[in-house]
Structures are given as structure tokens and as C-alpha cells.
C-alpha positions as CSV (number, residue, x, y, z in Angstrom):
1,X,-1.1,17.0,8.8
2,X,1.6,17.5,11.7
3,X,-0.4,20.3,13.9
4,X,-0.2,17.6,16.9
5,X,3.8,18.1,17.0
6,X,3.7,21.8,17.6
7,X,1.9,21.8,21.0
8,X,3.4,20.6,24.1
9,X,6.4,20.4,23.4
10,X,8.0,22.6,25.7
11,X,7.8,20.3,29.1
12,X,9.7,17.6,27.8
13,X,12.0,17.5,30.6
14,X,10.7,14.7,32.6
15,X,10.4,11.3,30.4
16,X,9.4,7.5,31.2
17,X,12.8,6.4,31.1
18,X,15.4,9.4,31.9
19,X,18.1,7.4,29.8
20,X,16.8,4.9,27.4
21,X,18.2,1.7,28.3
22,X,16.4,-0.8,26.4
23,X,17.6,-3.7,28.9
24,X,15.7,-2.1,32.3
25,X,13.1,0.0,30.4
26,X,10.0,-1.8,30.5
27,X,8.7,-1.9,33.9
28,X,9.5,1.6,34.2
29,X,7.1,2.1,31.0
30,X,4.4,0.1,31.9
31,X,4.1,1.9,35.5
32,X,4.0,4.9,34.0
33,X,2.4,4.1,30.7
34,X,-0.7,3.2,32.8
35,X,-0.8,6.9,34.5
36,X,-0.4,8.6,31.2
37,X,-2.8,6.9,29.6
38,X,-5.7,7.4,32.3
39,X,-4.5,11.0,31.9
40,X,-5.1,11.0,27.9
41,X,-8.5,9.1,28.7
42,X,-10.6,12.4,30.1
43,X,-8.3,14.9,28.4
44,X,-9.6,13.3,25.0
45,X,-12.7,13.1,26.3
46,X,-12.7,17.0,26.8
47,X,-12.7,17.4,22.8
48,X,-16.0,16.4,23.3
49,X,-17.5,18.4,25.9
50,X,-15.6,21.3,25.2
51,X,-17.6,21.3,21.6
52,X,-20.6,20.7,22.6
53,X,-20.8,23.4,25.1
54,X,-19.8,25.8,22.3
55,X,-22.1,24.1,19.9
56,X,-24.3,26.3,17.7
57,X,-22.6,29.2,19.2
58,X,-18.9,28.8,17.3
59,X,-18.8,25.8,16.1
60,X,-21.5,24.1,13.8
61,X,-23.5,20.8,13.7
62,X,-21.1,19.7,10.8
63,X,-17.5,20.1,13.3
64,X,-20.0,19.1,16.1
65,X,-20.5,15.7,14.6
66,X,-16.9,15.3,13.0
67,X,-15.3,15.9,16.4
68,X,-17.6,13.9,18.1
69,X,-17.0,11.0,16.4
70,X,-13.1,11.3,16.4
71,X,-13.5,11.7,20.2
72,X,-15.8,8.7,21.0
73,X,-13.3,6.7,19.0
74,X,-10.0,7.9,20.0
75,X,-11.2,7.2,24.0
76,X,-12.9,4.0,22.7
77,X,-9.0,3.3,21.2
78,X,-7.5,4.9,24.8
79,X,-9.3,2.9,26.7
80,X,-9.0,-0.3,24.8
81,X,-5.0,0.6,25.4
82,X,-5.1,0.6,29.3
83,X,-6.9,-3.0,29.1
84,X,-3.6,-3.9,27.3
85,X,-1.4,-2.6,29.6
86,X,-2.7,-4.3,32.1
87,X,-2.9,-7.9,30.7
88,X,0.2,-7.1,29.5
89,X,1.8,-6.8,32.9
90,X,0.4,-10.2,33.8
91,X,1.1,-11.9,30.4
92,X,3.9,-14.5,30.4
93,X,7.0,-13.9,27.8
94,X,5.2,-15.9,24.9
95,X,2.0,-13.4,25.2
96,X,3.7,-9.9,25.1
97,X,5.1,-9.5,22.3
98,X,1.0,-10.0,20.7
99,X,-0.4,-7.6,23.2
100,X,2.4,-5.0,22.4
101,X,1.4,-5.6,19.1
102,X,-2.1,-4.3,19.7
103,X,-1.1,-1.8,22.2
104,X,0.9,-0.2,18.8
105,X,-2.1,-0.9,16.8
106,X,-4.7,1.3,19.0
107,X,-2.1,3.8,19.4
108,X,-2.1,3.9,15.5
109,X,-5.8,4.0,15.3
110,X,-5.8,7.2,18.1
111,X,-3.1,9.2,16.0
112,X,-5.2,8.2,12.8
113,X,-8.5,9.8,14.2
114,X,-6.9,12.9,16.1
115,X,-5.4,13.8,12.9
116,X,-8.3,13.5,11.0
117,X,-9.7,15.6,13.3
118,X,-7.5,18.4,13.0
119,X,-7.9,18.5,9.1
120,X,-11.4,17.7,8.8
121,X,-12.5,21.2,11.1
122,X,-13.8,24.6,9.6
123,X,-14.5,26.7,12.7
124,X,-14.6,30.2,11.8
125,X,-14.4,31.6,14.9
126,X,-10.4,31.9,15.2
127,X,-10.3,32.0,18.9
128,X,-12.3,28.5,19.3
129,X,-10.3,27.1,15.7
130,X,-6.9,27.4,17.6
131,X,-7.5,26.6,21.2
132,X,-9.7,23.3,20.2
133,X,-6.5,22.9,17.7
134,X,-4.3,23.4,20.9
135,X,-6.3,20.9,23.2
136,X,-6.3,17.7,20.7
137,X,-2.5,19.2,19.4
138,X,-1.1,18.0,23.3
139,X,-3.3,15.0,23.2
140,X,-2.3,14.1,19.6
141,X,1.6,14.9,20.8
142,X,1.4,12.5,23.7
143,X,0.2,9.7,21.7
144,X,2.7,9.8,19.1
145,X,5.3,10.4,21.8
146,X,3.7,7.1,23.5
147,X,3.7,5.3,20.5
148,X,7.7,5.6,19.9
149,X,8.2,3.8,23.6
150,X,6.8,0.8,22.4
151,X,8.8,-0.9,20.3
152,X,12.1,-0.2,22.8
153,X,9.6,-2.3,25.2
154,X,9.7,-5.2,22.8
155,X,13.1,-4.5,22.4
156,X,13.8,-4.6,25.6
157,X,12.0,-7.7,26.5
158,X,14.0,-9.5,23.6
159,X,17.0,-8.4,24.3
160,X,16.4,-9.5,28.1
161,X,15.2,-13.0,26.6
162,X,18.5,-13.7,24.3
163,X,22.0,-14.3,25.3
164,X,23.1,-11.1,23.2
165,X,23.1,-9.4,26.2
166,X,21.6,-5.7,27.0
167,X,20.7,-3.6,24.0
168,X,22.1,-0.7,23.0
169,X,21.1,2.7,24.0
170,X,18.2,3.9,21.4
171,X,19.0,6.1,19.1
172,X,15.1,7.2,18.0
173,X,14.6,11.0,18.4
174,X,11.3,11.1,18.9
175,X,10.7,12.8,22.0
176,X,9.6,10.6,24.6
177,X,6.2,11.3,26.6
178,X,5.9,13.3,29.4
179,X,4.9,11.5,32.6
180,X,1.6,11.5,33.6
181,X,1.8,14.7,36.2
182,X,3.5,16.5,33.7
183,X,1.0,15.9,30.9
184,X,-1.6,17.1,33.1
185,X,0.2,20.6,33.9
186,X,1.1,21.3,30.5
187,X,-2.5,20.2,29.1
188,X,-4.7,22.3,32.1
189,X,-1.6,25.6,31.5
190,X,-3.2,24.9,27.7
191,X,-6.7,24.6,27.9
192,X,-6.8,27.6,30.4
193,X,-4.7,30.4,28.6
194,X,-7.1,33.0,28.2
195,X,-8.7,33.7,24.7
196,X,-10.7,36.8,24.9
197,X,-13.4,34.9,23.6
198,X,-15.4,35.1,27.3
199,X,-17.7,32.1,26.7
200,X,-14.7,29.9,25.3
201,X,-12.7,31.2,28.4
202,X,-15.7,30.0,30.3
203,X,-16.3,26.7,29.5
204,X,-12.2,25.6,29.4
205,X,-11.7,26.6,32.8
206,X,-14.4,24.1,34.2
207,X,-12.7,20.9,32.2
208,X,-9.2,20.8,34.0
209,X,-7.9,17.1,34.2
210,X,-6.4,16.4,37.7
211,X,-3.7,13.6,38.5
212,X,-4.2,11.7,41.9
213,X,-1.4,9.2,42.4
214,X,-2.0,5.8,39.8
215,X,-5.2,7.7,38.2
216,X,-5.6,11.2,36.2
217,X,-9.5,11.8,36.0
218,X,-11.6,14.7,34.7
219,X,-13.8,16.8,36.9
220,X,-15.6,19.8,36.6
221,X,-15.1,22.9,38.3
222,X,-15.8,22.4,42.1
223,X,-15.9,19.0,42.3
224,X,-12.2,17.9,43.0
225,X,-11.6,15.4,45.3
């Protein structure tokens, strides 16, 4: 199921490497690779909490359970991803390739869960069905987006390894991710838009994620820093 690649799309404007030149691309990926993903970290996180709060009241122990186990494991898999990214910044040349290898593979295993996710719920309530649909749809779109930058960063390291000279401009049309402050705009604009449902509404707007320079962390309502 593809539900991920209809939410936040819209804000793709602003993306990791404005032109993809596989020959200077990495370094600009990993810097911002490292915000997006501590962005993706509490925002996945929110599946969780936002579920719970609601449990017993529009979603049941069954969803409760499914999405809490997706959720644990996705951020289990996000946070296994910023480890990576930084040993892969101190790695020599031999190493990265290996570590980008794993980065991919716990990429993989997020998009795997999130999309389990989505097709495994049965929320009646319509309201609660499509925003938590909505809030893992961006996360999910993120990911894959994340996903697509890797291999140019592989390329890009063997291509600034060989005699061959700098690689081509890609041609992959997936959309690239958004940065990290971008992420978090079009994620909070998301999981804010008012419902009608007043204790949905309630609960969202206490789970913002905020972006402070290298780090995007989640905090509840009042307690920004």
C-alpha cells in the first residue's frame, strides 16, 4: 500500500542537495541527513502517544497493540540509522560503503513497518482513521524520500574514489526529502489541522515536534525550550 506517498508532498521545495550532483553530494547529505532524521525520531514516536491517548475511546486494544509495535520498531530502526550516520562520518573510505549498506537496510526495515501499519489498522472512527493515516503518511514519505539519497551517496563517494571523474547528474525521480525545518512545518501544519473530533483535536495539538538548530525533539505543550 502507497498511502505514505500522498501526504507531504506539497513542501518539496527545499531538498538536501538543490541540484543532485553525485560528485559534491555527500557531505551535504550527511549534515542534513542527521537533522532529518532526529526530526523523524519523535515524530514517529508520536504514532505512539497519539494512540494511546485515544485508546479505548477511538481506537481499540487490537490497533492499540498493532501500532504500538510498528512504532517501537520503526524508532528502534530510526534510531539505529542516526548511530550510522554518525560512524559513517568518521569511517575511512574502505568502511562506508558497509555502513551505507546498513543505513539502506534500516531505512528498508522503517518503510517495511510504517506500511504495515497503515494496512494492518481498522479504526472506525473516520476522523481518528485519516489523521493517524496522515501523521505516519509524512513520516512514511520522508523515509522513502531518505531512502532514494542513499545510493547517490555511494555513488558519489565512488565516483570521487575512481579516475572516471564526477558522475553524472541523477536521473531518479523520486522526490528528495525535505530538510529537517521543513519536515517539521509540514508535519506540525499536519497533525494540527482541525478534525472536529474535539478530543482528537486535543491531544494533536500538545505533540508538535520543534527543530532547534542540529536537533528536532518532541515536547509537549508548554514545555518548549
Amino acid at each position: 500500500m502507497k498511502s505514505g506517498n500522498r501526504f507531504g508532498r506539497a513542501g518539496l521545495g527545499l531538498v538536501l542537495c538543490v541540484t543532485v550532483t553525485l560528485a559534491g553530494c555527500s557531505l551535504n547529505w550527511i549534515t542534513e541527513a542527521e537533522q532529518v532524521v532526529a526530526a523523524l525520531i519523535p515524530a514517529a514516536a508520536n504514532i505512539i502517544t497519539l494512540v494511546a491517548a485515544l485508546d479505548g475511546k477511538s481506537v481499540s486494544a487490537a490497533d492499540l497493540q498493532t501500532i504500538q509495535n510498528a512504532g517501537t520498531q520503526a524508532g528502534a530502526d530510526l534510531q539505529l540509522i542516526q548511530s550510522l550516520i554518525t560512524a559513517y562520518q568518521t569511517a575511512d573510505a574502505t568502511a562506508k560503503p558497509g555502513i551505507l549498506n546498513q543505513i539502506s537496510a534500516a531505512i528498508n526495515a522503517v518503510q517495511t513497518n510504517l506500511q504495515g501499519l497503515l494496512e494492518g489498522l481498522h479504526i472506525q472512527d473516520a476522523a481518528t482513521q485519516t489523521k493517524i493515516q496522515a501523521v505516519v503518511g509524512i513520516v512514511l514519505s520522508e523515509v522513502e524520500s531518505l531512502a532514494a539519497i542513499v545510493p547517490l551517496v555511494g555513488a558519489s563517494a565512488e565516483a570521487s574514489n575512481s579516475s572516471a571523474g564526477p558522475a553524472k547528474e541523477s536521473q531518479n525521480p523520486h522526490p528528495l526529502p525535505l530538510t529537517a525545518s521543513e519536515f517539521v512545518k509540514s508535519y506540525n501544519a499536519m497533525l494540527t489541522a482541525k478534525t472536529g473530533n474535539v478530543e482528537l483535536d486535543r491531544v494533536t495539538a500538545g505533540l508538535k515536534i520543534h527543530s532547534h538548530g542540529k536537533v528536532a525533539r518532541w515536547v509537549t505543550a508548554g514545555m518548549l525550550q
